[in-house]
PDB file of N, H, CA, C and O in Angstrom:
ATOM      1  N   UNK A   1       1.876  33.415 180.677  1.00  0.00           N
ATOM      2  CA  UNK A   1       1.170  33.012 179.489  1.00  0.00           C
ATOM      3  C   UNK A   1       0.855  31.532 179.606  1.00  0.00           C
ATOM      4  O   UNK A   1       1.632  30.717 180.104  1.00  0.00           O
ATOM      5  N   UNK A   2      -0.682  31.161 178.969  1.00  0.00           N
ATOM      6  H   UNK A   2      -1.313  31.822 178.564  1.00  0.00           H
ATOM      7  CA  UNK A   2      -0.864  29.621 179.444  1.00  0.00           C
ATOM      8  C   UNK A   2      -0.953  29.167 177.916  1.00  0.00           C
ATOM      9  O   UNK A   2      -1.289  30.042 177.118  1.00  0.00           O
ATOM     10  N   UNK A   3      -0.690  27.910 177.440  1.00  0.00           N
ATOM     11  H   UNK A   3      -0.417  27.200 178.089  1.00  0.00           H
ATOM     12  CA  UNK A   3      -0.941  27.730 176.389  1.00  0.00           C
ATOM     13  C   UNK A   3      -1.741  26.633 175.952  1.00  0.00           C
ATOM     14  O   UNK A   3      -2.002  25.932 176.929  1.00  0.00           O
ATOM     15  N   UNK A   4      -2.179  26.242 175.036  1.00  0.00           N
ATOM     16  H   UNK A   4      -1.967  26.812 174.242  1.00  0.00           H
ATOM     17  CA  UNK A   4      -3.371  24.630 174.992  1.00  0.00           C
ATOM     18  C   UNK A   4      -2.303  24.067 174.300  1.00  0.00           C
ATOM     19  O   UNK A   4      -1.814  24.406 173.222  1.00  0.00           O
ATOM     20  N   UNK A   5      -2.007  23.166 175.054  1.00  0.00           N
ATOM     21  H   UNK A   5      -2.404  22.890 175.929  1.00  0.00           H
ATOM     22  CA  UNK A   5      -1.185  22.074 174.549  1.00  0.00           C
ATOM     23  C   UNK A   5      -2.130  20.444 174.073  1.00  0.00           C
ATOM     24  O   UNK A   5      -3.349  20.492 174.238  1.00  0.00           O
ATOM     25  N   UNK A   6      -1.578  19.228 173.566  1.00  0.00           N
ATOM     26  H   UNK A   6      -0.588  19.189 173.432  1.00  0.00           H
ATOM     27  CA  UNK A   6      -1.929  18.566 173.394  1.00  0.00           C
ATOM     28  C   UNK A   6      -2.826  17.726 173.882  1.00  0.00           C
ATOM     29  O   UNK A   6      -3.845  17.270 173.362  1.00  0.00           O
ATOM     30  N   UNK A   7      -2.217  17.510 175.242  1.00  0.00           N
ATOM     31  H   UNK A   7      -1.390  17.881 175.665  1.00  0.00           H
ATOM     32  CA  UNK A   7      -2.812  16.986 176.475  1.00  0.00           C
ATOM     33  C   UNK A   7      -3.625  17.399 176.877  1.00  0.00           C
ATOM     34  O   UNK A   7      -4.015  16.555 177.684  1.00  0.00           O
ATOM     35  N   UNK A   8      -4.791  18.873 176.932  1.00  0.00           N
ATOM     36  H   UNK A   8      -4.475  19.559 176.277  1.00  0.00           H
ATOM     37  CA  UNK A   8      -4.887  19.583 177.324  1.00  0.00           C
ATOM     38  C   UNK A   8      -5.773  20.505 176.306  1.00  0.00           C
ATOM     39  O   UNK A   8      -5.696  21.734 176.319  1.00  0.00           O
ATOM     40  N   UNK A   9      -6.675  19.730 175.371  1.00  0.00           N
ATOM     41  H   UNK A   9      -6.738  18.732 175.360  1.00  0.00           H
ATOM     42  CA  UNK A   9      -7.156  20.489 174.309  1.00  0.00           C
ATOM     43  C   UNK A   9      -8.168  21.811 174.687  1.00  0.00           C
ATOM     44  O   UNK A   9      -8.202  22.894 174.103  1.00  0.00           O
ATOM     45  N   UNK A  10      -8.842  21.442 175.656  1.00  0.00           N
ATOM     46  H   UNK A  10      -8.814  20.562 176.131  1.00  0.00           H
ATOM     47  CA  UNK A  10      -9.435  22.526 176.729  1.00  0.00           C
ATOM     48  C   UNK A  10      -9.689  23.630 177.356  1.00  0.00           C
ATOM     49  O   UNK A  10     -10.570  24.464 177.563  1.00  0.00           O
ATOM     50  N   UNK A  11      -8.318  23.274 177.654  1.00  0.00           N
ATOM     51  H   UNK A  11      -7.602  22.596 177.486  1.00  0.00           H
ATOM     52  CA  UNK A  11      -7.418  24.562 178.646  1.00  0.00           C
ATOM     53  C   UNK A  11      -7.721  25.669 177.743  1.00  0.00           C
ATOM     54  O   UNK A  11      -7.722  25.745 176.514  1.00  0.00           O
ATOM     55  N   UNK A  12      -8.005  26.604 178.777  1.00  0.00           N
ATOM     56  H   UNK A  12      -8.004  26.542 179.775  1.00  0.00           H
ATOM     57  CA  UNK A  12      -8.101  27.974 177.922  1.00  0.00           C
ATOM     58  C   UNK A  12      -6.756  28.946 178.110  1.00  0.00           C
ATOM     59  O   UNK A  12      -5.878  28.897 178.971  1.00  0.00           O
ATOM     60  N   UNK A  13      -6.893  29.655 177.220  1.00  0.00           N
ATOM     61  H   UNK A  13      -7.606  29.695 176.520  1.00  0.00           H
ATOM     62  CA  UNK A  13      -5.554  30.357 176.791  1.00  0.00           C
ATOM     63  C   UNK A  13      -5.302  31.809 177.236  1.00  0.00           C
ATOM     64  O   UNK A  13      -6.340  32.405 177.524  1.00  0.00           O
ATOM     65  N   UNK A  14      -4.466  32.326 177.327  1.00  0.00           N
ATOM     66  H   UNK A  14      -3.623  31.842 177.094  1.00  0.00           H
ATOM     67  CA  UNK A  14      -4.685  33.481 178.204  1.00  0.00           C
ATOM     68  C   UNK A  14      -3.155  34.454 177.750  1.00  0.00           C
ATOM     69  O   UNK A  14      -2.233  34.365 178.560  1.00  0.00           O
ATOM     70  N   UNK A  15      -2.903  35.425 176.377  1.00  0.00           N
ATOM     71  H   UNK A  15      -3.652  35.498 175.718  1.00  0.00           H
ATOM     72  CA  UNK A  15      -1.918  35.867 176.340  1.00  0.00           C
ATOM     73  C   UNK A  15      -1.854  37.437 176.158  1.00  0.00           C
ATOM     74  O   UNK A  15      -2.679  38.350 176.132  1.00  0.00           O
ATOM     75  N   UNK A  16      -0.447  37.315 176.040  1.00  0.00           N
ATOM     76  H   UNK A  16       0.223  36.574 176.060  1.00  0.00           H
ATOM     77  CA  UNK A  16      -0.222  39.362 175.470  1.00  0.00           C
ATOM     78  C   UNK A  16       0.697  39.520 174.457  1.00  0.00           C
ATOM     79  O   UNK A  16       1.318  38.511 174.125  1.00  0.00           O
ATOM     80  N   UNK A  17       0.930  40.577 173.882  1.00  0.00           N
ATOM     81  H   UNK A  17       0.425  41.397 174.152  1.00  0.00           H
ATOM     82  CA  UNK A  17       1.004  41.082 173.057  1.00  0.00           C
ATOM     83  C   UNK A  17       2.548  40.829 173.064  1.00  0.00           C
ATOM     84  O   UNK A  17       3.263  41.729 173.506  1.00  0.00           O
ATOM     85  N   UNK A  18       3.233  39.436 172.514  1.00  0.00           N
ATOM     86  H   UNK A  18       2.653  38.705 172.155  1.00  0.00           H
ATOM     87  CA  UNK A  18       4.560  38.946 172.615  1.00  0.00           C
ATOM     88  C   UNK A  18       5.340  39.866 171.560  1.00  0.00           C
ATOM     89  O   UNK A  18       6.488  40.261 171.763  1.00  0.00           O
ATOM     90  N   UNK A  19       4.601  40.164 170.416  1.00  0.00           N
ATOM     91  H   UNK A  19       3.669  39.843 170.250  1.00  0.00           H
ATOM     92  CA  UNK A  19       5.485  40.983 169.418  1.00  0.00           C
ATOM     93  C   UNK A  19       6.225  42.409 169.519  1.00  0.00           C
ATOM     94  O   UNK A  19       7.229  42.838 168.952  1.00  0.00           O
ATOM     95  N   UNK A  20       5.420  42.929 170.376  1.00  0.00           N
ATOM     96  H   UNK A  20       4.603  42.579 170.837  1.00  0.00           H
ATOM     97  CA  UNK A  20       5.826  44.174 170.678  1.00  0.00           C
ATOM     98  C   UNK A  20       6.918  44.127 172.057  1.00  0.00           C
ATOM     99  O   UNK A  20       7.544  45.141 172.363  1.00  0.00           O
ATOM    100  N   UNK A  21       7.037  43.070 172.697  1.00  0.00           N
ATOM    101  H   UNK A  21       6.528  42.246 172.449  1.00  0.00           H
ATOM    102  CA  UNK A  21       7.737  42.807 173.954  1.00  0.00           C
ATOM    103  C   UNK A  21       8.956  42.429 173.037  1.00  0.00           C
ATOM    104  O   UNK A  21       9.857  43.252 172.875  1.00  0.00           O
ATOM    105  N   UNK A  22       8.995  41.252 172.461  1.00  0.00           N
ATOM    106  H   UNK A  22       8.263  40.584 172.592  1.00  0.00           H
ATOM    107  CA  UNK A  22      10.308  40.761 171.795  1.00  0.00           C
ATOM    108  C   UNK A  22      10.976  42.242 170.904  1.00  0.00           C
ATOM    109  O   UNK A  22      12.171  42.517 170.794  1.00  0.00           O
ATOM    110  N   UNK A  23      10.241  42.737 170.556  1.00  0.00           N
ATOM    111  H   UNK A  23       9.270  42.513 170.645  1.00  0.00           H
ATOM    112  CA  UNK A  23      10.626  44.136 169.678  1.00  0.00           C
ATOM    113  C   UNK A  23      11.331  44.686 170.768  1.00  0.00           C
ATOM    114  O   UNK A  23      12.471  44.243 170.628  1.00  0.00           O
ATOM    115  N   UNK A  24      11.310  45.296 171.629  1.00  0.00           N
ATOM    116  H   UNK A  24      10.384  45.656 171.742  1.00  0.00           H
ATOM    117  CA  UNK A  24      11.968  46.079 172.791  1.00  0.00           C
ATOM    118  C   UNK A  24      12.423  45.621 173.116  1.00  0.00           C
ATOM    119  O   UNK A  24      13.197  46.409 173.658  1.00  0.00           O
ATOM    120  N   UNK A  25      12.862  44.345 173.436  1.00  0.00           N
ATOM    121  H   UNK A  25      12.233  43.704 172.996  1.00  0.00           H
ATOM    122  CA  UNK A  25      13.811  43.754 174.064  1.00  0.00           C
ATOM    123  C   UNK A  25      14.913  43.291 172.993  1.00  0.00           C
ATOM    124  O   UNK A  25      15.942  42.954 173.579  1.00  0.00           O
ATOM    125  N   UNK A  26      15.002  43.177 171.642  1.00  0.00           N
ATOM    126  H   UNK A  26      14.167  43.451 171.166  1.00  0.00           H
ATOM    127  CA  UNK A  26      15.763  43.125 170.423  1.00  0.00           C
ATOM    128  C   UNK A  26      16.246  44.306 170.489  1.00  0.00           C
ATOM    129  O   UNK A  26      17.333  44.382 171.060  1.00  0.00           O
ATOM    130  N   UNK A  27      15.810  45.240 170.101  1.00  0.00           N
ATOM    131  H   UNK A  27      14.926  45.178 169.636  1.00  0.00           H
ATOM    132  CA  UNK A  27      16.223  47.017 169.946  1.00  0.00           C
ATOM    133  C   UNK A  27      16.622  47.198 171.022  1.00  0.00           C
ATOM    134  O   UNK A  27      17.410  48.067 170.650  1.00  0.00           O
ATOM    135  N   UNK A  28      16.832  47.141 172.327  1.00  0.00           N
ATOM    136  H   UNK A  28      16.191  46.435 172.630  1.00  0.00           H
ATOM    137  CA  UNK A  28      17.652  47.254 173.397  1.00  0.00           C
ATOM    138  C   UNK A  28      18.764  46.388 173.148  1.00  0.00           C
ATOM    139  O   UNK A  28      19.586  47.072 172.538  1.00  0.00           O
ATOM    140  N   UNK A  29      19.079  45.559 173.266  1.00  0.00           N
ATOM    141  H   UNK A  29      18.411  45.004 173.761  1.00  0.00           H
ATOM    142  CA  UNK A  29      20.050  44.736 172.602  1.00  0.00           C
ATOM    143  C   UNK A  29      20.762  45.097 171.855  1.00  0.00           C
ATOM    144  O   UNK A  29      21.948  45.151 172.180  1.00  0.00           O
ATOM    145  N   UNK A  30      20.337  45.520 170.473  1.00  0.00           N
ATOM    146  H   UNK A  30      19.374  45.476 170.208  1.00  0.00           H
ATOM    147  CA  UNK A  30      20.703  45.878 169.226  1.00  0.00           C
ATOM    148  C   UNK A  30      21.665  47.234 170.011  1.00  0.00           C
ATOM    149  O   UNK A  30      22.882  47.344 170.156  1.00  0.00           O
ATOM    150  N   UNK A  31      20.465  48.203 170.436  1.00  0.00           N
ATOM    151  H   UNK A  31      19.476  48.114 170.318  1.00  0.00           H
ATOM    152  CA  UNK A  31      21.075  49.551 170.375  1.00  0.00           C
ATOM    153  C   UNK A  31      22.454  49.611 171.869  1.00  0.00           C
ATOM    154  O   UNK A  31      23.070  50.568 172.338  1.00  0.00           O
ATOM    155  N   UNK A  32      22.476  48.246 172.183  1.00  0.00           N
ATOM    156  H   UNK A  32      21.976  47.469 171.802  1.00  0.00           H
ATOM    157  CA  UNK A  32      24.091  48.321 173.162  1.00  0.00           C
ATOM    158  C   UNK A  32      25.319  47.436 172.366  1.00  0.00           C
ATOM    159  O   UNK A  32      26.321  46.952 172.891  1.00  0.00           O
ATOM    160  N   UNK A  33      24.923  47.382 170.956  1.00  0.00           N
ATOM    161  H   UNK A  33      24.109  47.775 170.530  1.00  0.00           H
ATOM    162  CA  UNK A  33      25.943  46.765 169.885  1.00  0.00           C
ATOM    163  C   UNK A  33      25.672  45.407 170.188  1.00  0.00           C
ATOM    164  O   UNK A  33      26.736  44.854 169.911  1.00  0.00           O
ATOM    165  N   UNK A  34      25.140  44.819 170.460  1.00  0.00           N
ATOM    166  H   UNK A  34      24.275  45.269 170.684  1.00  0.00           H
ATOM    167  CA  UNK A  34      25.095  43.086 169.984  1.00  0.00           C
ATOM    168  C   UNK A  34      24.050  43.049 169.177  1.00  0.00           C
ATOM    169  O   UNK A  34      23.006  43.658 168.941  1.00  0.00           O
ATOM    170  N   UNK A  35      25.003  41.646 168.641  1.00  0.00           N
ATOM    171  H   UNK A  35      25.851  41.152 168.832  1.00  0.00           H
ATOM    172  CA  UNK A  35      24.573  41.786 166.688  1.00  0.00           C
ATOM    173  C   UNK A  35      24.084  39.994 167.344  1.00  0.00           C
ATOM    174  O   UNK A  35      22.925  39.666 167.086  1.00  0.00           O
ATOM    175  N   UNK A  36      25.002  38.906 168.169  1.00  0.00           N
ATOM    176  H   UNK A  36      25.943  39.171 168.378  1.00  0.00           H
ATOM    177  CA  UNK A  36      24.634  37.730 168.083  1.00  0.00           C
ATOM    178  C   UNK A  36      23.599  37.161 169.129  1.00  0.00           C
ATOM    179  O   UNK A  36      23.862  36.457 170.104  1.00  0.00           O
ATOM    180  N   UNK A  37      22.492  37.570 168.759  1.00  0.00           N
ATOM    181  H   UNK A  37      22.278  38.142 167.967  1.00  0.00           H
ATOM    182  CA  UNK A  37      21.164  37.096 170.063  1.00  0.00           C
ATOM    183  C   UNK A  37      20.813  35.898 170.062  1.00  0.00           C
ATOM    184  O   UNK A  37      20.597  35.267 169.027  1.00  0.00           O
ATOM    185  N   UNK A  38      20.719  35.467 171.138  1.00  0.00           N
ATOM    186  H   UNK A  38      20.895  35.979 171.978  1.00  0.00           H
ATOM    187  CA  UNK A  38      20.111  34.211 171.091  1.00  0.00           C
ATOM    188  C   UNK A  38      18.982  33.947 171.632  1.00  0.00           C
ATOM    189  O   UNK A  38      18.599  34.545 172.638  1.00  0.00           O
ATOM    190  N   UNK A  39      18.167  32.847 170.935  1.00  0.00           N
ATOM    191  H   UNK A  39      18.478  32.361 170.118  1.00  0.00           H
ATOM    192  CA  UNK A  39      16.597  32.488 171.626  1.00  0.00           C
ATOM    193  C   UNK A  39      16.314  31.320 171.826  1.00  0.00           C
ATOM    194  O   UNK A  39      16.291  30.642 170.799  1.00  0.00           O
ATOM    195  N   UNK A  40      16.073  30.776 172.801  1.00  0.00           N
ATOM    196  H   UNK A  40      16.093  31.327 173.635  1.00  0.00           H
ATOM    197  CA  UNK A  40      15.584  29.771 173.397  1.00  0.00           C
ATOM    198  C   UNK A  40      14.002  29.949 173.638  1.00  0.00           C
ATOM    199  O   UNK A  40      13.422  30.820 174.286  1.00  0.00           O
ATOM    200  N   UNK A  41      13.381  28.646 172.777  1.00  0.00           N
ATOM    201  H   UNK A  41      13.852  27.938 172.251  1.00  0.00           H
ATOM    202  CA  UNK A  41      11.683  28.489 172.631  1.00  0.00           C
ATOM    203  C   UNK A  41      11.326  27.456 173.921  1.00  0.00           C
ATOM    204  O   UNK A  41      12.202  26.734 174.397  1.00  0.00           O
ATOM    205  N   UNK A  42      10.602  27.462 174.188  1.00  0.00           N
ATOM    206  H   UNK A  42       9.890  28.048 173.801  1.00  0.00           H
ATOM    207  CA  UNK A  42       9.460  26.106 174.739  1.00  0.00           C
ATOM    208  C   UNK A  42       9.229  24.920 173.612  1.00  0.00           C
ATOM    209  O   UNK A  42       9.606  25.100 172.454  1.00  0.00           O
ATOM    210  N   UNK A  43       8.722  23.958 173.940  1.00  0.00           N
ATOM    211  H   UNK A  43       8.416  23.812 174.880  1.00  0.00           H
ATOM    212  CA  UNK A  43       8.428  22.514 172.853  1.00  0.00           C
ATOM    213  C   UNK A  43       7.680  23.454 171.710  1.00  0.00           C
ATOM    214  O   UNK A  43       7.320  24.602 171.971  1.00  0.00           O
ATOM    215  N   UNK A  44       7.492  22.853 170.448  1.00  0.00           N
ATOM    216  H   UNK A  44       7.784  21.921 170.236  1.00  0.00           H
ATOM    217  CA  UNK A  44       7.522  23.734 169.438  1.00  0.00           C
ATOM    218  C   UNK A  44       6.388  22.873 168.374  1.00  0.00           C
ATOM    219  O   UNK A  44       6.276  22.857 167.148  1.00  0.00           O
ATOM    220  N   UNK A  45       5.536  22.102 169.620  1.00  0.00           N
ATOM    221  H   UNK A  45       5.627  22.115 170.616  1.00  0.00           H
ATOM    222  CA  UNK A  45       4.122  21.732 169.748  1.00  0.00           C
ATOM    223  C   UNK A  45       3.377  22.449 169.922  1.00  0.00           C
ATOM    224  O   UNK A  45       2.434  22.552 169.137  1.00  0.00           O
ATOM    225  N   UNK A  46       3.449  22.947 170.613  1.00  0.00           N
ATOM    226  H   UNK A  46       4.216  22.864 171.251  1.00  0.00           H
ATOM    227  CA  UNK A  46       2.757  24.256 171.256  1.00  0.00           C
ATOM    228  C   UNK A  46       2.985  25.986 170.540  1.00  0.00           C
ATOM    229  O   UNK A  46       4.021  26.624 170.353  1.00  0.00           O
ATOM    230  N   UNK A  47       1.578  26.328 170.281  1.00  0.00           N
ATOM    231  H   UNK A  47       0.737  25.810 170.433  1.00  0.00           H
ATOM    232  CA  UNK A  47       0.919  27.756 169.209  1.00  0.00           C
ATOM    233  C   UNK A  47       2.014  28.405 170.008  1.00  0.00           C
ATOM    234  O   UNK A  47       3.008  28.339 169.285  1.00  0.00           O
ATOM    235  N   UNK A  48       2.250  28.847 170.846  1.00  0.00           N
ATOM    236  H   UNK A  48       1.442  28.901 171.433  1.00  0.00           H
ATOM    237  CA  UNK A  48       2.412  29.758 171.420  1.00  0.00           C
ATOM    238  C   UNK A  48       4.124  29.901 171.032  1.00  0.00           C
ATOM    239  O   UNK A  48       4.663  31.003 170.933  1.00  0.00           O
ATOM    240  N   UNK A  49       4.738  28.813 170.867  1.00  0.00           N
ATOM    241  H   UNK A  49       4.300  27.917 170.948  1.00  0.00           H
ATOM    242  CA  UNK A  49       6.309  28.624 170.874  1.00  0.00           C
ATOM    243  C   UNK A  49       6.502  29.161 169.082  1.00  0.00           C
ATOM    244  O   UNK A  49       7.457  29.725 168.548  1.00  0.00           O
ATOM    245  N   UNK A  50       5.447  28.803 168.618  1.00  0.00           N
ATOM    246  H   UNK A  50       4.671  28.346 169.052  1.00  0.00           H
ATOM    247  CA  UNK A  50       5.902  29.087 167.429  1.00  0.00           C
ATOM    248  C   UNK A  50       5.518  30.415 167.035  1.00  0.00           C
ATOM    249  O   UNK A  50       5.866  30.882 165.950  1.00  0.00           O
ATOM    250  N   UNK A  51       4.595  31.243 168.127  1.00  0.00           N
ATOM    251  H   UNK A  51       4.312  30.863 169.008  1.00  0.00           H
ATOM    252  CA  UNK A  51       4.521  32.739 167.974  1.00  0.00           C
ATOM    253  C   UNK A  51       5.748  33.287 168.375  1.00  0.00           C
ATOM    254  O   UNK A  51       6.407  33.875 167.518  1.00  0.00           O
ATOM    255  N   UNK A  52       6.014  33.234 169.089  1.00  0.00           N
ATOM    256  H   UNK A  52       5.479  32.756 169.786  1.00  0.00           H
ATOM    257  CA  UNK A  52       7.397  33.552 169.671  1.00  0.00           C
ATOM    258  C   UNK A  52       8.540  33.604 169.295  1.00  0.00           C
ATOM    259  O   UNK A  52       9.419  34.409 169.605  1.00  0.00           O
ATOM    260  N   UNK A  53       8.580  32.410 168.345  1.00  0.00           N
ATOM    261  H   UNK A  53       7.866  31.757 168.092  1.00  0.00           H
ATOM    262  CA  UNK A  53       9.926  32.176 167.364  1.00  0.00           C
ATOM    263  C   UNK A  53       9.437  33.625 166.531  1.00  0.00           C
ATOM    264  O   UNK A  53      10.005  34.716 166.485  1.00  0.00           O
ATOM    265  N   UNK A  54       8.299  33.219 165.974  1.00  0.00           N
ATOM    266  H   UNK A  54       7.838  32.333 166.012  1.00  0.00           H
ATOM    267  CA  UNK A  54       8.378  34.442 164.423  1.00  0.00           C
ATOM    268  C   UNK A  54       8.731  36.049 165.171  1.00  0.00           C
ATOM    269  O   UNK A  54       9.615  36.789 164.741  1.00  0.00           O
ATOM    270  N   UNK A  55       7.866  36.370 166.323  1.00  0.00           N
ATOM    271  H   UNK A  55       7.147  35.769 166.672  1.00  0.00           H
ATOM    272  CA  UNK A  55       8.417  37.273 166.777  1.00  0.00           C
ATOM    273  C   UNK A  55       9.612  37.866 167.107  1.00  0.00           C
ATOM    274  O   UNK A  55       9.950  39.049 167.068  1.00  0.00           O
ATOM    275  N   UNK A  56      10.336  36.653 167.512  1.00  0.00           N
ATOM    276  H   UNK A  56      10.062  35.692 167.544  1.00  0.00           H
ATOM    277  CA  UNK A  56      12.002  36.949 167.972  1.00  0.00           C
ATOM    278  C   UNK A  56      12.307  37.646 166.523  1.00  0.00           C
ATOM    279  O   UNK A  56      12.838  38.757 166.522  1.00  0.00           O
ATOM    280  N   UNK A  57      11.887  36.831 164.957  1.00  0.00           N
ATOM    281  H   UNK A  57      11.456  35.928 164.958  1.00  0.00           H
ATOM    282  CA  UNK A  57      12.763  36.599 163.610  1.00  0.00           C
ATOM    283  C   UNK A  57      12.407  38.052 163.320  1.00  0.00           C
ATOM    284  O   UNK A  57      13.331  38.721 162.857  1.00  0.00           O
ATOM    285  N   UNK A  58      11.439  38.560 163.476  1.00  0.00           N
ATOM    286  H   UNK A  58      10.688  38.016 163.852  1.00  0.00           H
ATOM    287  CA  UNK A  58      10.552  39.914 163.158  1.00  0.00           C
ATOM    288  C   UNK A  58      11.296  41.067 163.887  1.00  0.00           C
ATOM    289  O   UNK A  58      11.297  42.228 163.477  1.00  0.00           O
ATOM    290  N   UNK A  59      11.852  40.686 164.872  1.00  0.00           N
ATOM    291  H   UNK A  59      11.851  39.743 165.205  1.00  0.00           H
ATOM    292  CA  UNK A  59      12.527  42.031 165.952  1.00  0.00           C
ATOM    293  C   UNK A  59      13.780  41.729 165.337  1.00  0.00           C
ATOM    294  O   UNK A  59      14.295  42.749 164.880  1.00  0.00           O
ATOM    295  N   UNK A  60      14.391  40.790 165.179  1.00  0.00           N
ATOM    296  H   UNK A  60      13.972  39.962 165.551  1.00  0.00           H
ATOM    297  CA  UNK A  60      15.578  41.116 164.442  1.00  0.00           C
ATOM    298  C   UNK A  60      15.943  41.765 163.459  1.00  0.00           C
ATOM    299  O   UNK A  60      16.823  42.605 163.270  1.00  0.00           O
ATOM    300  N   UNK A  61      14.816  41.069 162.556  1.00  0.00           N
ATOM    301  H   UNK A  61      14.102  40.387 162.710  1.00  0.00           H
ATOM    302  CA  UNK A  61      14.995  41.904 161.002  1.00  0.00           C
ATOM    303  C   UNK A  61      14.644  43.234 161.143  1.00  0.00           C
ATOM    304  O   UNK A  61      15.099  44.091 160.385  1.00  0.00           O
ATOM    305  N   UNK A  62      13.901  43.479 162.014  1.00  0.00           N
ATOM    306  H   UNK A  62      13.532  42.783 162.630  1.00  0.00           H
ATOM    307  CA  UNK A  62      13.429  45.048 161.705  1.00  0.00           C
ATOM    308  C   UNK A  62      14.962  45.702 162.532  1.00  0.00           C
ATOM    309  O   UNK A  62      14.988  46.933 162.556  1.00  0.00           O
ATOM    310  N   UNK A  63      16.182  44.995 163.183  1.00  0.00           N
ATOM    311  H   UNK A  63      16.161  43.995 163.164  1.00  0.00           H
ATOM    312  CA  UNK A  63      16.990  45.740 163.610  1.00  0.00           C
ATOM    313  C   UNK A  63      18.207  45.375 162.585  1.00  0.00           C
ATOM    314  O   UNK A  63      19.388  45.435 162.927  1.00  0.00           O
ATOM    315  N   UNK A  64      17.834  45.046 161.477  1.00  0.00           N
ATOM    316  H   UNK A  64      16.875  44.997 161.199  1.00  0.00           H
ATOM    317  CA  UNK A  64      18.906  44.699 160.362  1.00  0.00           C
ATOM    318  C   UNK A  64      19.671  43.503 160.727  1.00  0.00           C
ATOM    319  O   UNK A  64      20.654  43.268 160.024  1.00  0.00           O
ATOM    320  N   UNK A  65      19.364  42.575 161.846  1.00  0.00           N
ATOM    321  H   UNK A  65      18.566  42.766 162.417  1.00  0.00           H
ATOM    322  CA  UNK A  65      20.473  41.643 162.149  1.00  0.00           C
ATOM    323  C   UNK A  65      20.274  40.353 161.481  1.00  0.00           C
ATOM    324  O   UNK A  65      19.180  39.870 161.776  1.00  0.00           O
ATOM    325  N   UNK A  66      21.067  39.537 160.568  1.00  0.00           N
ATOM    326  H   UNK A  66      21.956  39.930 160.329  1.00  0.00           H
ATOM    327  CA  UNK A  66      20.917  38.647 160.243  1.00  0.00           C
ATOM    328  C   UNK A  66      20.524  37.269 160.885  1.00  0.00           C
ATOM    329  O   UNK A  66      21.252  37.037 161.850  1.00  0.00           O
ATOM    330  N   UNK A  67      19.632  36.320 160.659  1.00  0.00           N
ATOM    331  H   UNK A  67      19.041  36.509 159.875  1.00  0.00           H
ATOM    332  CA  UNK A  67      19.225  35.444 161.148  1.00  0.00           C
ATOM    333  C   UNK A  67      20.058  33.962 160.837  1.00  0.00           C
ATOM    334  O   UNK A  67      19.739  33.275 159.867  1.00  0.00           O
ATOM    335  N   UNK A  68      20.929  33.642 161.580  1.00  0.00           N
ATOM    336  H   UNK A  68      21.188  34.201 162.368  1.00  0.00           H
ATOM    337  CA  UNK A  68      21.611  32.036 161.272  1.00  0.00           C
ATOM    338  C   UNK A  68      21.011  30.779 161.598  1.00  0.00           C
ATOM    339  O   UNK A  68      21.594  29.729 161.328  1.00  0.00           O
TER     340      UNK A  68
END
């Protein structure tokens, strides 16, 4: 995934479908009993880091796990 960063207003962008990936990879998780996931973003300048966050928050909740 490429993202337009600051430096870089230009650059063209090029992604996929992160929501449905973070979803399967939460629900796999979930469904081997871990409840405490953790996520590590990219700089949080960048569109793309902050899609990613909401996605992670979105696969959780839809697996009932609370967000700290």
């Amino acid at each position: 995934m490429l993202d337009v960063g600051p430096e870089r207003p230009a650059l063209a962008c090029c992604a996929w479908t992160i929501i449905t990936e973070y979803g399967r990879g939460v629900q796999h998780l979930a469904a081997l009993g871990h409840r405490d996931i953790a996520f590590v973003t990219g700089p949080l300048r960048l569109h793309s880091a902050h899609s990613r966050l909401a996605a992670f928050h979105r696969a959780v909740q839809e697996c009932g796990i609370v967000v700290d």
